[in-house]
N, CA, C and O atoms as a GROMACS GRO file, in nm:
protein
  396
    1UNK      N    1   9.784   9.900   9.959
    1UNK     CA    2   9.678   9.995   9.966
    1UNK      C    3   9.731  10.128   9.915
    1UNK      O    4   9.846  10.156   9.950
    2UNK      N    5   9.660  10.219   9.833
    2UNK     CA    6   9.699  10.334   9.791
    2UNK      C    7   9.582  10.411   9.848
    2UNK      O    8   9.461  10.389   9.837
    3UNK      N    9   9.680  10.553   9.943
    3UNK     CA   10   9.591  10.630   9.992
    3UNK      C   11   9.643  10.805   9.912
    3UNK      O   12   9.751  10.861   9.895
    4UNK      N   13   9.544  10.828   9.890
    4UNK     CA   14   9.582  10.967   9.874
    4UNK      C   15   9.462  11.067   9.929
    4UNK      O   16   9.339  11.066   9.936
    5UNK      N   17   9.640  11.204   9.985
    5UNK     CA   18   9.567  11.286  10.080
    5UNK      C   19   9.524  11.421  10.001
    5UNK      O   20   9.570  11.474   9.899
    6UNK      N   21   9.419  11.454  10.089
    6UNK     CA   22   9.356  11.584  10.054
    6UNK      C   23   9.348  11.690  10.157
    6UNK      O   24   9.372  11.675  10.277
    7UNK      N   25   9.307  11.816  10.086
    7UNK     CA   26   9.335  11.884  10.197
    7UNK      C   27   9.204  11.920  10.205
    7UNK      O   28   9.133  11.864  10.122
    8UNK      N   29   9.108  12.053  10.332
    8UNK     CA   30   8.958  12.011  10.298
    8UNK      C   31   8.884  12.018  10.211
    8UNK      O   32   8.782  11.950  10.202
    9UNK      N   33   8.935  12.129  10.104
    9UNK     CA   34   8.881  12.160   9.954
    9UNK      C   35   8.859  12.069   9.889
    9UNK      O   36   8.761  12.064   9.815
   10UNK      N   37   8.943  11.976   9.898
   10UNK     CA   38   8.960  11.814   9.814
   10UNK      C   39   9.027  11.868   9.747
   10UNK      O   40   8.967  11.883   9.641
   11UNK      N   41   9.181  11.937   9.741
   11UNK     CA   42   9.292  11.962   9.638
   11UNK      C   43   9.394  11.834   9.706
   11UNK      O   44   9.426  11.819   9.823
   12UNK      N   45   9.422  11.766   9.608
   12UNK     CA   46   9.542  11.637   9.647
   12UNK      C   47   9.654  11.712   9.660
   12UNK      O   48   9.703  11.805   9.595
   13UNK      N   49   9.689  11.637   9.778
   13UNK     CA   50   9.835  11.720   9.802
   13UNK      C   51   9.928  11.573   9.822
   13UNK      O   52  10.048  11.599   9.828
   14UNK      N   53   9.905  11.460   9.830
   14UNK     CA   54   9.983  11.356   9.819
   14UNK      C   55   9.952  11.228   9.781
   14UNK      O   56   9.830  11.224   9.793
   15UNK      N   57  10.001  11.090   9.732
   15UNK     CA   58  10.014  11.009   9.744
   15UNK      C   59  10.092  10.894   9.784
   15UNK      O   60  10.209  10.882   9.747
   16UNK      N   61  10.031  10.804   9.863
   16UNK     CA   62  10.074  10.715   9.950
   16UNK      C   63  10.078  10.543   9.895
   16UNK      O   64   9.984  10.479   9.849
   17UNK      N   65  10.155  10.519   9.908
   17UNK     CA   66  10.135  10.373   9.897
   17UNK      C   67  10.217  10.285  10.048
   17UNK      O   68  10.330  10.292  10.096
   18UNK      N   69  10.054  10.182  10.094
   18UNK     CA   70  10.153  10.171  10.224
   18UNK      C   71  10.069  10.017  10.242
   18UNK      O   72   9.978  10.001  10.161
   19UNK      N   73  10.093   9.894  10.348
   19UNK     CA   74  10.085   9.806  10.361
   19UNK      C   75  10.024   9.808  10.484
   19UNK      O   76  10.084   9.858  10.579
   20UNK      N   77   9.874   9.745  10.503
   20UNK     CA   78   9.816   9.749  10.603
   20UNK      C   79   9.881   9.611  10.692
   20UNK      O   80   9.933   9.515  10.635
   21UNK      N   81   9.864   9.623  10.850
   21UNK     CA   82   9.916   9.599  10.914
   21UNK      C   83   9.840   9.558  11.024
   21UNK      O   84   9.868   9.464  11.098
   22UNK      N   85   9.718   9.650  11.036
   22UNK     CA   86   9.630   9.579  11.134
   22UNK      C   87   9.465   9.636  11.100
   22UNK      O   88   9.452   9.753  11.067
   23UNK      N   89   9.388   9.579  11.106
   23UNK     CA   90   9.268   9.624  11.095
   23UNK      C   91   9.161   9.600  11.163
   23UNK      O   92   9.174   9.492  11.220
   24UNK      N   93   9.028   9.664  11.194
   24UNK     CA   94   8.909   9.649  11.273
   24UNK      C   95   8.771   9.702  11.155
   24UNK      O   96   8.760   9.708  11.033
   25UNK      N   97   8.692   9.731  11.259
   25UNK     CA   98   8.597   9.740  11.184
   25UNK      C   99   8.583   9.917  11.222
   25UNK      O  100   8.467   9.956  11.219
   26UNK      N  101   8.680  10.016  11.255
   26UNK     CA  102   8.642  10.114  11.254
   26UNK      C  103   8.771  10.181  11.226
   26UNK      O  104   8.783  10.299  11.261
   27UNK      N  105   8.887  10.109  11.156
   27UNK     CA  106   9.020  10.187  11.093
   27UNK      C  107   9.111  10.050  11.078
   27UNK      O  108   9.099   9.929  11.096
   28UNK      N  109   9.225  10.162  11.024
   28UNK     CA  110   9.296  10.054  11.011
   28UNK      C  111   9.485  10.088  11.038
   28UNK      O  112   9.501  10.209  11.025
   29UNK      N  113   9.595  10.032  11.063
   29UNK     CA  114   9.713  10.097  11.003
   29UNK      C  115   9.777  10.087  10.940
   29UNK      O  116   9.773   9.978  10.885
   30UNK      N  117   9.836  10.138  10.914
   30UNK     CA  118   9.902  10.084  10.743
   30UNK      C  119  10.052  10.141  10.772
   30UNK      O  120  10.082  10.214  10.866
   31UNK      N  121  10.143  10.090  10.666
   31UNK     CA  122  10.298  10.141  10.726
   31UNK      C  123  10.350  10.151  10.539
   31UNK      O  124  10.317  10.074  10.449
   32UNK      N  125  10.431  10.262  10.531
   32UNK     CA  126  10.441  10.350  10.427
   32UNK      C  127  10.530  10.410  10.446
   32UNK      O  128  10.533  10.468  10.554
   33UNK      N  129  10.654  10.430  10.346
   33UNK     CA  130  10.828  10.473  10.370
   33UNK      C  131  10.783  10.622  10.345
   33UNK      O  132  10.881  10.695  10.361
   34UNK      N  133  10.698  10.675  10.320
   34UNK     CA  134  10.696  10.827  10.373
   34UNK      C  135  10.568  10.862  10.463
   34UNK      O  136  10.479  10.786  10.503
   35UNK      N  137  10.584  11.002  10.484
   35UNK     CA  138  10.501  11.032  10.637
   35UNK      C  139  10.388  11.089  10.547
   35UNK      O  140  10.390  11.140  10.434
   36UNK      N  141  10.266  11.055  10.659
   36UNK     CA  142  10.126  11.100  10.576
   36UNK      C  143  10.109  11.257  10.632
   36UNK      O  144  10.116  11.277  10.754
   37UNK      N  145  10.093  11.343  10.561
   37UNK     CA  146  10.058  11.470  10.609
   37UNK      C  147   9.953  11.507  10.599
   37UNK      O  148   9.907  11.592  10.675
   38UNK      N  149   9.878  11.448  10.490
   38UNK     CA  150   9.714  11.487  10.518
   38UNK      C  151   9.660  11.457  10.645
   38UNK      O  152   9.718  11.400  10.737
   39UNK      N  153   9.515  11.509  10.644
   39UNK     CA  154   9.440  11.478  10.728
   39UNK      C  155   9.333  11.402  10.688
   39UNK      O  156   9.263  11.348  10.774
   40UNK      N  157   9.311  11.389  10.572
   40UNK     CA  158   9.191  11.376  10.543
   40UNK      C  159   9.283  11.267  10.373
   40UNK      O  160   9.367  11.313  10.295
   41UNK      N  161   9.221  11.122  10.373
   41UNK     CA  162   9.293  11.007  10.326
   41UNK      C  163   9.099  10.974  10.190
   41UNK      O  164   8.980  11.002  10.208
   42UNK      N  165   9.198  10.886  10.042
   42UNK     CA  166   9.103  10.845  10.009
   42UNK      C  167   9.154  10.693  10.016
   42UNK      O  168   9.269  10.693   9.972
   43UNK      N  169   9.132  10.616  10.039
   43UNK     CA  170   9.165  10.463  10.052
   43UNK      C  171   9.130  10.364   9.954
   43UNK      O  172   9.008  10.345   9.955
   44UNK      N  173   9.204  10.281   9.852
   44UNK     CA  174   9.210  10.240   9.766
   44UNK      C  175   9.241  10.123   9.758
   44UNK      O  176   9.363  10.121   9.740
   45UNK      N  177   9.203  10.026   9.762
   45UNK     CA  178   9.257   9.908   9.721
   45UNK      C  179   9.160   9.773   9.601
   45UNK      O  180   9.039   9.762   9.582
   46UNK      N  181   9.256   9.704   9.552
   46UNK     CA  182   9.189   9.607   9.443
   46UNK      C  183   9.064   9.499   9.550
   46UNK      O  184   9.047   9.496   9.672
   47UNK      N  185   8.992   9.416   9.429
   47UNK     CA  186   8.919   9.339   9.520
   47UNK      C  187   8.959   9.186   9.490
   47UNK      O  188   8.998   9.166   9.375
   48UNK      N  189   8.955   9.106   9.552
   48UNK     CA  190   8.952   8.961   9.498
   48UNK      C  191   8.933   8.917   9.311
   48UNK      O  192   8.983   8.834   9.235
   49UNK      N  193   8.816   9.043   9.300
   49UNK     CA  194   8.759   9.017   9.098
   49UNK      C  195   8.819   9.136   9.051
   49UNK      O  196   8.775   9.184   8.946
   50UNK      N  197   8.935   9.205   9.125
   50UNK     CA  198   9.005   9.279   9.046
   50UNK      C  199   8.929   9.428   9.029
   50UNK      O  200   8.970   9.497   8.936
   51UNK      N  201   8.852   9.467   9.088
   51UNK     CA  202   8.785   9.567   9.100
   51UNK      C  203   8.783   9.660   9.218
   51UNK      O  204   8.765   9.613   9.330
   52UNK      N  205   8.801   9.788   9.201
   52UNK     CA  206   8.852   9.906   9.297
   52UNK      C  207   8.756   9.912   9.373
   52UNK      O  208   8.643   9.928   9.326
   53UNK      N  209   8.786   9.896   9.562
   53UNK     CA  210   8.685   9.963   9.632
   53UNK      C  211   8.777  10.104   9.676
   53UNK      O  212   8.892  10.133   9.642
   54UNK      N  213   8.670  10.188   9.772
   54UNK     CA  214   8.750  10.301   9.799
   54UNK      C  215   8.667  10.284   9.935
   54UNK      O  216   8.603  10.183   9.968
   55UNK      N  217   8.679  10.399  10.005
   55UNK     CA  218   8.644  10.483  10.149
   55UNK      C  219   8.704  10.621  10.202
   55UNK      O  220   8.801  10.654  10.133
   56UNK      N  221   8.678  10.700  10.292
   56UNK     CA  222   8.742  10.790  10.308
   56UNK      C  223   8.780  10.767  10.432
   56UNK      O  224   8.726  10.684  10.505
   57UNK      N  225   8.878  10.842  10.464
   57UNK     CA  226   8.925  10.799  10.629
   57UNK      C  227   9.009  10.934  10.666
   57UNK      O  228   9.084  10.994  10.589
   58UNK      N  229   8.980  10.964  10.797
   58UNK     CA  230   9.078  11.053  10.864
   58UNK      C  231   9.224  11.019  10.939
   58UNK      O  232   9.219  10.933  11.027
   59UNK      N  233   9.320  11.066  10.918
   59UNK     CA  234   9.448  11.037  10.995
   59UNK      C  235   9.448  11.015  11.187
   59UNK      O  236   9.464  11.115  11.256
   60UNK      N  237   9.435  10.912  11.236
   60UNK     CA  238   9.448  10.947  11.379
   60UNK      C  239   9.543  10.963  11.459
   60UNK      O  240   9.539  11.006  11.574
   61UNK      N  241   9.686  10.906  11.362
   61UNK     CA  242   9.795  10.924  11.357
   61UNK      C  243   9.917  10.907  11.306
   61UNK      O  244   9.922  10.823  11.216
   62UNK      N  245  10.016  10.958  11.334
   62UNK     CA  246  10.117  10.922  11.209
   62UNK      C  247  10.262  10.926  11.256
   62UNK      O  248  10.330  11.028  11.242
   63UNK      N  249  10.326  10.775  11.333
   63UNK     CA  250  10.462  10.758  11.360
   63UNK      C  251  10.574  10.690  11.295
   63UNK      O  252  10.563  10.582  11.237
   64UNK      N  253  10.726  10.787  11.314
   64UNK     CA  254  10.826  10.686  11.278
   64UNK      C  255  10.873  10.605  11.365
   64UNK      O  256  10.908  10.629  11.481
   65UNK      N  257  10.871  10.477  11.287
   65UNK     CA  258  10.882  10.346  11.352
   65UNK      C  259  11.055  10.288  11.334
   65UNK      O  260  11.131  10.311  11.240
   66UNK      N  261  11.083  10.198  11.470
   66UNK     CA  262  11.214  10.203  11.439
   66UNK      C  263  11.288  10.172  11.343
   66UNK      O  264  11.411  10.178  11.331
   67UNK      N  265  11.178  10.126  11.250
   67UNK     CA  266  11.246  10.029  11.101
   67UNK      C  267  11.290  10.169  11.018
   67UNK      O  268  11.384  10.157  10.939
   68UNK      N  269  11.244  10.265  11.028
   68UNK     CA  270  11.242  10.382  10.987
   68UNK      C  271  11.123  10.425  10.827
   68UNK      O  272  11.126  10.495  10.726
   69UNK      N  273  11.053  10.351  10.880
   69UNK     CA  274  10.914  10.355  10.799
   69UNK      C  275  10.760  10.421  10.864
   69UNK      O  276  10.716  10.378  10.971
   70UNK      N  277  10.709  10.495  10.812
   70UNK     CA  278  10.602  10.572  10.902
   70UNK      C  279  10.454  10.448  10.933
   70UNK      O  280  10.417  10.384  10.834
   71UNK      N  281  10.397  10.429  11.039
   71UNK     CA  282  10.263  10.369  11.103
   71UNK      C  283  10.223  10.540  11.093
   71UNK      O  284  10.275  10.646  11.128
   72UNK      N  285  10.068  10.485  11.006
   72UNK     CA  286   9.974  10.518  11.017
   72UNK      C  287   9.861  10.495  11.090
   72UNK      O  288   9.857  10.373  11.106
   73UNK      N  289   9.753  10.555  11.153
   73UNK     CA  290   9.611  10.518  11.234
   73UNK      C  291   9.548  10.570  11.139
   73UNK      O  292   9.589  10.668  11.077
   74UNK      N  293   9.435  10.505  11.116
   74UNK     CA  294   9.342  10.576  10.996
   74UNK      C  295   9.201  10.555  11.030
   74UNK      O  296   9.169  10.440  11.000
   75UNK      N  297   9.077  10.640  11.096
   75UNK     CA  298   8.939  10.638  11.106
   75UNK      C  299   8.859  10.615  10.996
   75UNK      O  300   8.857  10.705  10.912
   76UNK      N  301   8.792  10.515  10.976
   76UNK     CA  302   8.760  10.488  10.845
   76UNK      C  303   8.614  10.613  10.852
   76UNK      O  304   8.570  10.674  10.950
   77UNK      N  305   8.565  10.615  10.694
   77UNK     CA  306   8.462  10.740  10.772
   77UNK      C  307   8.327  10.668  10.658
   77UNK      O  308   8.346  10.570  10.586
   78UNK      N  309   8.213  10.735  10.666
   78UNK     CA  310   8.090  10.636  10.631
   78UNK      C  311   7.991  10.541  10.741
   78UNK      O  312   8.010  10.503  10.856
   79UNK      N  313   7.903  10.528  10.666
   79UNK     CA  314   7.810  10.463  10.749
   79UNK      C  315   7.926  10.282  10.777
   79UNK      O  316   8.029  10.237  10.728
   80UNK      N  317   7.802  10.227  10.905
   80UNK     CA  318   7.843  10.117  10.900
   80UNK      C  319   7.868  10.024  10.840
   80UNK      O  320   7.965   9.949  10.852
   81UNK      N  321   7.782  10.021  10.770
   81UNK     CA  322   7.758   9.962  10.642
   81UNK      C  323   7.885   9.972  10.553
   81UNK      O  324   7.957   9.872  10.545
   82UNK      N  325   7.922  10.096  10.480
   82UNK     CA  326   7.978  10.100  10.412
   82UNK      C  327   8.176  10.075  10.481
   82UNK      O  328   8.272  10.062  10.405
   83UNK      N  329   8.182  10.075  10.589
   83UNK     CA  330   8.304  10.033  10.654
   83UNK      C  331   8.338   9.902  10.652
   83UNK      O  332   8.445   9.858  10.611
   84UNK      N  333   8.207   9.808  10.718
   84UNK     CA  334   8.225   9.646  10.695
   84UNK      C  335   8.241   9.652  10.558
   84UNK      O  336   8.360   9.631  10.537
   85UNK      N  337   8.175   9.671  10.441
   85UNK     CA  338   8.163   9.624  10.322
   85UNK      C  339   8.345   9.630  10.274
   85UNK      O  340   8.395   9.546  10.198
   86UNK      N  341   8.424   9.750  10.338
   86UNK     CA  342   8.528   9.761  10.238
   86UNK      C  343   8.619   9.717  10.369
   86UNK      O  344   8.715   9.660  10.317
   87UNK      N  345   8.632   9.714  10.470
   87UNK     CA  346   8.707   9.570  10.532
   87UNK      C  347   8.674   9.439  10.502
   87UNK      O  348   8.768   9.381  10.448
   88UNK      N  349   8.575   9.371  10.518
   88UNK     CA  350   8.536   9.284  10.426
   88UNK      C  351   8.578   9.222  10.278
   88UNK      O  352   8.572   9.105  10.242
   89UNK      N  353   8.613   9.311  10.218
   89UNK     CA  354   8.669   9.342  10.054
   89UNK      C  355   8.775   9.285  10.051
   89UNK      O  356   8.804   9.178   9.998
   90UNK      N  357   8.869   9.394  10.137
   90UNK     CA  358   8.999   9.418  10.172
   90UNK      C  359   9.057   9.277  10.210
   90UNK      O  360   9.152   9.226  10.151
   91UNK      N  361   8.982   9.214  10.326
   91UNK     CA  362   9.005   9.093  10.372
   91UNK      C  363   9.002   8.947  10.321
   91UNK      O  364   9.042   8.838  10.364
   92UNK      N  365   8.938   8.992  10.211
   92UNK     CA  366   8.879   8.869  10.117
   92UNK      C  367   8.962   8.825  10.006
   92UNK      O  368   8.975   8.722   9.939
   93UNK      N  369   9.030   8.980  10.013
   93UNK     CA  370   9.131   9.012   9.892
   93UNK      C  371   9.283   8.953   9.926
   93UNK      O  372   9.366   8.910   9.846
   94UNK      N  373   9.294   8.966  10.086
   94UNK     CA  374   9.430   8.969  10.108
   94UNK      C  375   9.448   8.813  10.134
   94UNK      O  376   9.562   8.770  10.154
   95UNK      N  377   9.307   8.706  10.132
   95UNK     CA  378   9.333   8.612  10.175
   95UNK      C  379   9.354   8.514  10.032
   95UNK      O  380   9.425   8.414  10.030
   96UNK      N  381   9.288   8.558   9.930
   96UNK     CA  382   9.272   8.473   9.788
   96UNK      C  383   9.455   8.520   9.746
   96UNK      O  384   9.518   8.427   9.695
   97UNK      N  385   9.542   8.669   9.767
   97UNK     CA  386   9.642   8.655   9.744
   97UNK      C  387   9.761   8.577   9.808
   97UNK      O  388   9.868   8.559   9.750
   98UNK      N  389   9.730   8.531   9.934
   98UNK     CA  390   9.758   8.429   9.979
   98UNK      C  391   9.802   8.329   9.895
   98UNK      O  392   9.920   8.310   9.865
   99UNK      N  393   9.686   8.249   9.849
   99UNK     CA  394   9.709   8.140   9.824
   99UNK      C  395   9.796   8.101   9.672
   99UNK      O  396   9.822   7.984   9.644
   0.00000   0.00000   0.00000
């Protein structure tokens, strides 16, 4: 997953690349060898047909873990709708790379 942060203006102040780890239908966490400092995340990942979904999400939190890699908490943000649709995606995606 590639997240990149903004600050509230929407000036990018970083990018992230990090490996989700657990997910629901209202965030997700992801774990990433540097620390997220934004607050405010754009969320990126491919789809099963190779096509970009996105979402926006807020930071709910951000720890170093003993592996010495940062866990992220991430509030996904959007209607309901649009949260299932890109867990859904996400999930569909991670299972066809599976195989």
């Amino acid at each position: 997953m590639s997240c990149i942060g903004s600050d509230e203006d929407g000036t990018i102040l970083e990018q992230i690349i990090g490996v989700v780890l657990d997910i629901s239908q209202n965030g997700l966490l992801i774990e990433s060898i540097q620390e997220v400092e934004s607050a405010n995340l754009s969320l990126m990942a491919s789809t099963k047909e190779n096509s970009l979904i996105e979402i926006k999400g807020k930071v709910a939190d951000c720890r170093k873990a003993s592996s010495g890699k940062f866990r992220t908490g991430i509030l996904l943000q959007g209607t309901h709708e649009e949260k299932v649709r890109f867990i859904k995606e996400l999930v569909q995606s991670y299972h066809c790379q599976k195989k």
